[in-house]
N, C-alpha and C positions, 0 to 999 in steps of 0.2 A: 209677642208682648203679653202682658201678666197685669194684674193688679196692683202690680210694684210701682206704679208709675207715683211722680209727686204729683202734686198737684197743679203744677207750673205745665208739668209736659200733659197729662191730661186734658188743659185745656188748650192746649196747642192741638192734640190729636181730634177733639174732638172740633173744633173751628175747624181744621185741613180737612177732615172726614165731609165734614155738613158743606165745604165750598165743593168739593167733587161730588157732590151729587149736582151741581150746574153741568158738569161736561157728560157731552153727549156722544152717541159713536160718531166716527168721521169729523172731527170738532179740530181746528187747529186752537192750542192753548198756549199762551203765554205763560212759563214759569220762571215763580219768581226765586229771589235768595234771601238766604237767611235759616236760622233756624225753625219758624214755624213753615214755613217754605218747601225744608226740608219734610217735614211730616207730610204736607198737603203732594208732594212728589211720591213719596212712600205709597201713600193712600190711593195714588192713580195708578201706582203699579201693581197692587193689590183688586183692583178691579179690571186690570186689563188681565192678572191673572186668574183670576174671579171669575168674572164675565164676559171676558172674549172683545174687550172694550179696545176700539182703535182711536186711536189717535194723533195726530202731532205736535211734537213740544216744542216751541219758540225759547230755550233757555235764557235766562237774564247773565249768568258768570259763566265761568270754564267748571266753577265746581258742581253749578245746578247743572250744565252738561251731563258730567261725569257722572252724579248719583241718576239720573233720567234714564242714559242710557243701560247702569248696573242693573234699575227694577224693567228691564226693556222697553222703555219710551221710548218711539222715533223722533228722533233728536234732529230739527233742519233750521235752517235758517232765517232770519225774519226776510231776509231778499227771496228766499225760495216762497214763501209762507204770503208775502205782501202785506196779507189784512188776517186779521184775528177774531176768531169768535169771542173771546174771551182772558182775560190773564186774571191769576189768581197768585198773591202776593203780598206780604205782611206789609206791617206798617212798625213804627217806632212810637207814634203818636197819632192818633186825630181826636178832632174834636168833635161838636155836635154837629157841624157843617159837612161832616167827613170829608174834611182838610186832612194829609197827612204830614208827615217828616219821615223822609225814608235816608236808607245810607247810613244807617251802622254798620252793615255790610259791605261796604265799600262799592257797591254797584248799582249806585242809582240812576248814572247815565241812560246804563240799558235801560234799569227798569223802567225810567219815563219813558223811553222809546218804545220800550214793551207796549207798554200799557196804553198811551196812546194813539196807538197804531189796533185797539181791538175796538172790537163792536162794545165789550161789559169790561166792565174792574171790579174783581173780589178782594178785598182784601178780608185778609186770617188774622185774629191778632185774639189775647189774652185780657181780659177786663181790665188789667193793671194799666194798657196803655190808652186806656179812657181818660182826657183831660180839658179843660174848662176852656183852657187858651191854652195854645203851640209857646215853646219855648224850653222846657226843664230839659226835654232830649236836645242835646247840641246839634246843631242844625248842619249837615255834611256838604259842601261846597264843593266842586271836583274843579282843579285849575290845574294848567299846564305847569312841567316841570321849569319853564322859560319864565325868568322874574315871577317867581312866585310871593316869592317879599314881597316885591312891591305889590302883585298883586291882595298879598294879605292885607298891604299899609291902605290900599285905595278902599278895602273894607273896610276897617277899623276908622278911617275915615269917613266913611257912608253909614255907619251907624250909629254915629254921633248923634244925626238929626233923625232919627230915624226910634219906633213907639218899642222901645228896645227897653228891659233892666239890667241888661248883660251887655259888654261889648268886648270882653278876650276874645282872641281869636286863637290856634293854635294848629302845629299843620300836624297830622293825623301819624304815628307812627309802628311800625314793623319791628320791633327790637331797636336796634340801634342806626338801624336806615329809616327812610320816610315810607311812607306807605304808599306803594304803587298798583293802581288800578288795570281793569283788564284792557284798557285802552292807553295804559301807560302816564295816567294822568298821578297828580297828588291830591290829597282832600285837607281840605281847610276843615275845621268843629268851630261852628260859631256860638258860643257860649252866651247866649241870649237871655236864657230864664222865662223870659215871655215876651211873647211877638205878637205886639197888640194889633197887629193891620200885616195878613199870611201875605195874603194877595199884592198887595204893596211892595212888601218885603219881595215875593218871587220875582216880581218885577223887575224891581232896582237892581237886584243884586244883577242881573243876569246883562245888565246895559256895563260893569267895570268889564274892560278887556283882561285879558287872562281866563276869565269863570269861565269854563264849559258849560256846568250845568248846577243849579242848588235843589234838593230835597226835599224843597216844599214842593207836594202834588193837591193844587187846587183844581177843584172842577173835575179831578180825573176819577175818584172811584163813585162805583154804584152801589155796589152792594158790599155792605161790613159784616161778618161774620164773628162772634165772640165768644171766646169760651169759657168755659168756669171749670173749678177746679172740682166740682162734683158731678162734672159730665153734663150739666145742659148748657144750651146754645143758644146764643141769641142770634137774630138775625134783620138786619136794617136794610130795606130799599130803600132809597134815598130818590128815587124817581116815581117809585108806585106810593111813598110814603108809608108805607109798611111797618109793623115788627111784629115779627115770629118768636115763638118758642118751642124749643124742643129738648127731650133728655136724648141721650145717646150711650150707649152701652162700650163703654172703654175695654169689656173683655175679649180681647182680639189675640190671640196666642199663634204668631203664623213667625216663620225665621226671617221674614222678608221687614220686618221690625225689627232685628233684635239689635242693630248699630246705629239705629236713629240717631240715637247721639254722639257719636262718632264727628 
């Protein structure tokens, strides 16, 4: 990796850089998906090249598998793994409360089960997805492929009454198929705008039959990691009540970078 980067992946790289410095040798880690995800995966593999850094990866998809195992992460399973030191894992949104909206990526199932099955939650994310109240990101719903209509109809019905500006709903698409999960599920986008009451919202939603699981992760993360596009980082405990700052050095020229974005 070079100086080439924009500004966007910079501050991706340097939020995944600054969240592995949490993992420790011998550490089981939750990882998560997505694209800044994919950097903070890079980054571990660079330190167990590095540093001689063991560890194991609890992956959240088949694709954060696949790139874990390419930079040699030992890749097991969360049955083998049980409990977690830690998962480290983007967000779409949070707010001051570090509330988040996960499931752009389509694998939020896991990653709630990730993440709440660890002792810490990091999540990685770029300053852009700082926001006041949850809603502008469409909120990902994961429902059985069995009455999914109807499933969508009993939403659009529950959002009526509900601290909503938005109430489309729409089911998530692959080209010209629906979009199917690593569990074989579909995902609803609930087109919200702003969701005046997170907690409320996680709640209800999760009482219609059909929903497996929805996006909103309340209560779950500890520690936010943020990057900037000129290489410093910020850092929030949300238990110690903390904030850090630091700059970080993006000149990093190693080949084990060079298809991040891929």
């Amino acid at each position: 990796m070079t100086g080439d980067l924009s500004p966007i992946d910079t501050a991706k790289f340097v939020a995944a850089s600054r969240a592995c410095e949490f993992v420790e040798n011998g550490m089981r880690v939750g990882l998560g998906t997505g694209s800044t995800a994919a950097w903070m995966v890079r980054c571990l593999g660079e330190r167990l090249r590095r540093d001689g850094l063991k560890i194991s990866g609890v992956p959240t998809s088949t694709r954060t598998a696949e790139l874990a195992r390419k930079v040699g992460i030992d890749v097991i399973s969360l049955d083998e793994a049980k409990w977690l030191d830690l998962t480290i894992d983007g967000a779409d949104e949070f707010d001051g409360e570090m509330n988040l909206i996960k499931g752009g990526g389509g694998a939020l199932l896991q990653e709630k089960i990730v993440a709440t099955a660890s002792d810490r939650m990091i999540v990685i994310t770029d300053v852009s997805k700082e926001v006041e109240t949850l809603g502008a990101f469409p909120l990902p719903v994961e429902v059985i492929p069995f009455g999914w209509q109807t499933t969508k109809a009993l939403i659009e019905e529950t959002l009526v009454n509900m601290e909503v500006l938005g109430q489309d709903c729409s089911l998530r698409m692959n080209g010209d198929a629906p979009f199917v999960t690593d569990e074989g599920n579909h995902i609803l986008d609930l087109h919200l705008k702003r969701i005046g009451n997170p907690r409320q919202m996680a709640l209800v939603l999760n009482q219609i039959p059909g929903i497996v699981e929805n996006g909103l992760f309340i209560d779950i993360c500890d520690v936010v990691v943020i990057g900037h596009g000129d290489g410093r980082v910020e850092t929030r405990d949300i238990n110690a009540g903390t904030r850090e700052e630091s700059q970080l050095d993006v000149a990093v020229a190693d080949n084990i970078f060079a298809d991040i974005t891929d």
